[in-house]
C-alpha positions, 0 to 999 in steps of 0.5 A: 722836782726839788727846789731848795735845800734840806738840812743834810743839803746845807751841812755838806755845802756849807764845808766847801763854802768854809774851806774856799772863802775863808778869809777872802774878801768881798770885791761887789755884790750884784742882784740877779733878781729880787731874790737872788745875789751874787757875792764876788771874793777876789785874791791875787790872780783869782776870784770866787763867786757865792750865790744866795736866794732867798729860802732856796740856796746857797752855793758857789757858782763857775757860771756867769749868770745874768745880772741886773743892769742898775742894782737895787736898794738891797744890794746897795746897802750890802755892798756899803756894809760889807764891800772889801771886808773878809770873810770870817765865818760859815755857820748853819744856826742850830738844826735850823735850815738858817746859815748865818755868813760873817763879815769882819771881825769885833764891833766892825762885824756884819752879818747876812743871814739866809732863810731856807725856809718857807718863803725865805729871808735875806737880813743884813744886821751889824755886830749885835744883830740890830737888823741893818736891812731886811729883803721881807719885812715880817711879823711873827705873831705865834712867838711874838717877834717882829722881823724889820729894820732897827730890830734885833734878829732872834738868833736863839728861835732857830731850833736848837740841835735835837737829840735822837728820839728815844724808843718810848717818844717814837712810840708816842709819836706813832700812837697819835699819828692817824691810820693808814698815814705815810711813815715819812710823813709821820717822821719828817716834821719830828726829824731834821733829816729831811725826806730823802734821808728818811726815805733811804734809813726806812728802806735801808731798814727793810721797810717798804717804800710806802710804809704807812702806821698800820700798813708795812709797819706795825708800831708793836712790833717794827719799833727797834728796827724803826729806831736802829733806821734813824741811828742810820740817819743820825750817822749820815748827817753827821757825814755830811759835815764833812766832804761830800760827792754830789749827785743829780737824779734825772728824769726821762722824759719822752719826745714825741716822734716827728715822722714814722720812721724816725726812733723814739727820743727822749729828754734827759730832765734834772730832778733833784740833787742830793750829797749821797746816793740813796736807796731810793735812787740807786735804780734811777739814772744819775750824773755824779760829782767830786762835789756836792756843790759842783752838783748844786750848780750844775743843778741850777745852772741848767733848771732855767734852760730845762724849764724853757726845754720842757716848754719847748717839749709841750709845744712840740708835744701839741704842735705834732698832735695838732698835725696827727689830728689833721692827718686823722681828719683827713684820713676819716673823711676819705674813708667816709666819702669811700663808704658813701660811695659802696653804699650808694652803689649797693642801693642802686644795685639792690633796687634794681635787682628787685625792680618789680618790688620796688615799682609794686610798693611805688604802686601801692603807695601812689594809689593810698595817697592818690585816693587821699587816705589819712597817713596814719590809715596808710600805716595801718594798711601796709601793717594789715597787710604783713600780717597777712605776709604779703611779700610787697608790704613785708619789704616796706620798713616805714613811711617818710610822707613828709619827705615823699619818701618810704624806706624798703628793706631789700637784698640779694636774693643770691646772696644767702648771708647778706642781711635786708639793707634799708633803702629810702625810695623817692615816690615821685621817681621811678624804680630806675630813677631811684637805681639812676639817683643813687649811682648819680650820688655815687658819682659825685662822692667820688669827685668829691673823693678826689677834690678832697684829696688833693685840698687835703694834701694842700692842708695837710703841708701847709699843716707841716709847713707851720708845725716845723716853724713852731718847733723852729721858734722852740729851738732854744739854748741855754741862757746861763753858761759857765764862766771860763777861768782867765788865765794868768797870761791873758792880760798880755799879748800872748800866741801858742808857737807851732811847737807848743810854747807859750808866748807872751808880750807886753802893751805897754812899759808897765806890762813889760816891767811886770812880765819881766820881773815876775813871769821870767824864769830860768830856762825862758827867752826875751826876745825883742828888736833893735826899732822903736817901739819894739815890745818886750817878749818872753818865751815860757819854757818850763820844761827846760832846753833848748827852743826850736828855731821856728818859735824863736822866729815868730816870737820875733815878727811879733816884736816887730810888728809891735813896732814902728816897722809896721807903719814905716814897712822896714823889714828887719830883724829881731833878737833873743837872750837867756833869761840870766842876760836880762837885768834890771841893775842900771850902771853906776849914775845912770838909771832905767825908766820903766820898760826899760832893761839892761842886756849883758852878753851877746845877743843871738840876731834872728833872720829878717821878718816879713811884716806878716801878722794874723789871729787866730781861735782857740776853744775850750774843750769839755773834759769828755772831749779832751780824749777826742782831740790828743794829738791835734797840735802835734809839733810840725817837724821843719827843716832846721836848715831853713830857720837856722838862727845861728849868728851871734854878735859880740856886744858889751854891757848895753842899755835898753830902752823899750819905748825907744830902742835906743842903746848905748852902745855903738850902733854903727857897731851892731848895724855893721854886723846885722848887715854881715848877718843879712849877707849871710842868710840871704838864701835861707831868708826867701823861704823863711815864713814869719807868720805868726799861729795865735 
């Protein structure tokens, strides 16, 4: 799997990092670990998030990863250099896999510098690279340099941009690389390509995917076509300064099968992530990005909960062979205890068949022993005794005096195909005790069959019972998930009408004085009510014409449940103007507090409302679900007789306060004419709904 950036990597992200931070300023630094930083960049109304690890990667990220409660000493001292300084510059040192970030400009600059090398480095120098703080103190003694606090980082040690090797230094490169040695591998540390890219040039080129000096490549022959392969890579780095699309190889990895008739699964695991698409992968499944960042961050967004899968997977992968291994005990013993029981029955069967062979070598036998003949003599006797083909002694195998048994070899005689089974006869028992004796053990096999049977299939649940508990605890999801863009609304009270209109109220004077002065625009609506307390409301219209009743109508039980209406519990009713009736202009010597707005022309009243509020869900949909859901909030066509808003009372110039509802107007005037209003609608208002959808 790769882990961490390559040249090519570094110059296709850091274009986008340029285009989308420059400029910007740092808002705070948070540590995710003690390797890994998150920079937050804020402008007006958005925020940007760069994430560095050290020797791994630089990217932005749209995920909200995990932070550390109390920051550490690193971040500290990042967040005191360069806290509200911009962004100034983006810059990869040489061909080096080093990105140097700048911070401010003069002798007020700062500098973080990110290794994404070897072990990795995160260093925090001022404007002449004195070296503030250092996340890895480090010497190196091959070049004499000393990387720690108060020292000056050697910028001029990255290795410089190297020119395209001629045909006579290739040839010498191959001429000292060893036999039969992998072509890649040869190049890689010559070249700043980076594997993947080699990879792809070679076969581009026509080589075998494993080249190796000697073997697919001859260095007489394959030079031109060598060096015409890396012309290819030096035209793809240089693509890579530009825009790039991403790209994710994924690996298929097996699930084993839980029960026999379920279909085999299979998991889907990221395996690395590159800003073309090269030859090597072009048979692979892949996932494709507009950029090569977006892949970056997908890639490891995902990599922590993919570990945890792939654990999850081995423990499910050992749980079922733990169950299969019971399941094949289980079968194995049956199996067993059902051969005992065929052989013990063919033993009594075969013994009693050749009953008077049996009782014959008993005979024999007892009469040796009787007579206290060595055992070796009797041995000796029974061998004198086949050679003279004696049918008895030729069916005794061998003696088992030790354990008063000797074994006989006996079959069937009508059977012509059946081979001599060995049996072993008890001497102290008769031919049929010996037949009774083995059908005696047959009979408890098969007992023992049955108690098997059922204790197995009580282990064998119970077998189950803790397989499913262990994939139970494996169940996981993912731990870092994508952080949803706030919109510009949502610092508002705000609610989506049932016909799609977006409506927005304020907390408090200072929100309403922002909402009106910045987000009121030609073709909106206020909305507000003649009560204390009553909160400013505008109705987003963007595309012009008129608002349908029903929106207006909710729009106005918001403004007054925002009122003192909802703990006095007086049902009343609000009001809406045009936008262009709205004025901060104060008349001359008086003047307007903040929330507060002049309303010139008529005010359209709206029905009464009941005191009816309530919330609601709303979900984010993924792009590829956007298709699945077209048509869901289709505008729900009402009688517009019944939420008609139709009276409009004539009104001067009038002064509105949003913290007390207060006018100045004659309020005897406006009471009068809403009573006339009320009269009016008396009917329509007992099917009037003001429920409010959020």
């Amino acid at each position: 799997m790769k882990s961490r950036y390559s040249s090519i990597d570094i110059k296709a992200v850091l274009l986008e990092i340029r285009n989308q931070f420059s400029g910007l300023r740092v808002a705070n630094i948070y540590d995710v670990d003690s390797k890994t930083y998150l920079l937050k960049f804020t402008k007006p109304d958005s925020k940007k998030v760069l994430l560095i690890e050290s020797g791994i990667r630089i990217h932005i990220t749209e995920y909200d990863w995990p932070k550390s409660s109390f920051p550490s000493g690193f971040s500290m001292k990042m967040r005191k250099h360069l806290k509200s300084r911009r962004l100034e510059a983006v810059n990869q040192l040489g061909d080096d896999r080093i990105v140097q970030l700048q911070f401010g400009s003069g002798d007020a600059a700062y500098h973080i510098i990110l290794e994404l090398y070897d072990r990795g480095n995160i260093i925090l120098t001022d404007h002449q690279l004195t070296i503030l703080n250092i996340l890895r103190p480090r010497a190196d003694n091959s070049q004499d340099v000393k990387f720690a606090v108060r020292e000056k980082y050697p910028v001029d040690l990255a290795k410089p941009l190297q020119p395209l090797p001629s045909l006579q230094s290739l040839q010498e490169i191959l001429l000292n690389a060893k036999p039969n040695e992998n072509l890649r591998k040869v190049l890689n540390p010559k070249l700043a390509y980076g594997p993947a890219v080699i990879d792809h040039c070679l076969q581009e080129a026509g080589f075998p995917p494993a080249a190796a000096v000697g073997k697919g490549f001859d260095v007489s022959n394959d030079l031109p076509r060598l060096l015409a392969a890396l012309e290819m890579g030096e035209s793809m780095m240089r693509r890579g300064e530009g825009e790039c699309e991403g790209y994710i190889i994924q690996k298929v990895e097996p699930k084993p099968k839980g029960k026999d008739n379920e279909e085999p699964s299979e998991l889907l695991v990221y395996d690395e992530f590159h800003p073309f698409l090269f030859k090597q992968h072009a048979g692979r499944r892949y996932l494709h990005f507009a950029s090569f960042n977006q892949a970056v961050d997908q890639f490891f967004s995902q990599l922590e909960a993919q570990k945890i899968e792939m654990k999850s997977l081995q423990a499910e992968r050992t749980a079922l062979k733990k169950l299969d291994n019971v399941r094949k005990d289980h079968t194995k013993r049956l199996l067993d205890l059902q051969q005992e029981q065929q052989q013990d029955e063919l033993k009594a069967h075969l013994i009693q068949i050749n009953l008077d062979m049996v009782d014959k070598a008993l005979s024999v036998v007892r009469s040796a022993l009787a007579n206290q003949i060595d055992w070796s003599d009797i041995t000796d006797i029974i061998k004198e005794a086949q050679s003279h083909g004696d049918p008895v002694a030729m069916a005794i195998k061998s003696l088992k005096l030790e354990k008063n048994h000797f074994t006989m070899l006996l079959r069937d005689q009508y059977e012509e195909d059946m081979k001599p089974l060995p049996i072993d006869v008890d001497i102290a028992l008769s031919a049929y005790a010996n037949a009774k004796k083995y059908y005696d053990q047959r009979k408890l096999a098969s007992q023992k069959e049955q108690k098997t049977l059922d204790s197995s299939g009580k282990a064998l649940k119970s077998a189950e019972r803790r397989t499913k508990q262990v994939l139970k605890e494996m169940t996981v999801t993912a731990s870092i998930v994508k952080s949803r863009k706030v919109m510009w609304f949502e610092k508002f009270n705000w609610f989506i009408s049932s016909e799609n209109f977006l409506v927005i109220a304020g907390r408090d004077g200072q929100q309403n004085e922002i909402m009106v002065r910045r987000y009121l625009r030609p073709g909106d609506v206020y909305v507000h009510a003649d009560i204390h307390g009553a909160t400013s409301i505008v109705i987003k219209n963007p595309q012009g014409g008129s608002i349908p009743p029903k929106t207006l109508n909710e729009a106005g039980s918001m403004a007054i449940c925002h009122s003192a209406a909802w703990d006095s519990k007086v049902v009343t009713s609000a009001w809406w103007v045009h936008h262009d009736q709205v004025s901060k202009t104060a008349p001359s010597g008086e003047y307007l507090t903040t929330g507060s707005f002049m309303i010139r022309g008529r005010k359209n009243f709206l029905p009464p409302s009941y005191l009816v509020y309530g919330f609601g869900l709303l979900f984010k949909l993924d792009e590829d679900s956007v298709d699945r859901h077209k048509g869901e909030r289709k505008v729900r066509v009402v009688d517009d007789d019944l939420l008609s808003v139709t009276t409009e009372t004539d009104t001067h110039d009038t002064e509105l306060d949003i913290d007390s509802g207060d006018s100045d107007g004659d309020m005897d005037d406006t009471k009068g004419q809403l009573d006339t209003v009320q009269e009016a609608m008396e009917d329509d208002t007992k099917v009037t709904t003001a429920d409010t959808d959020l």
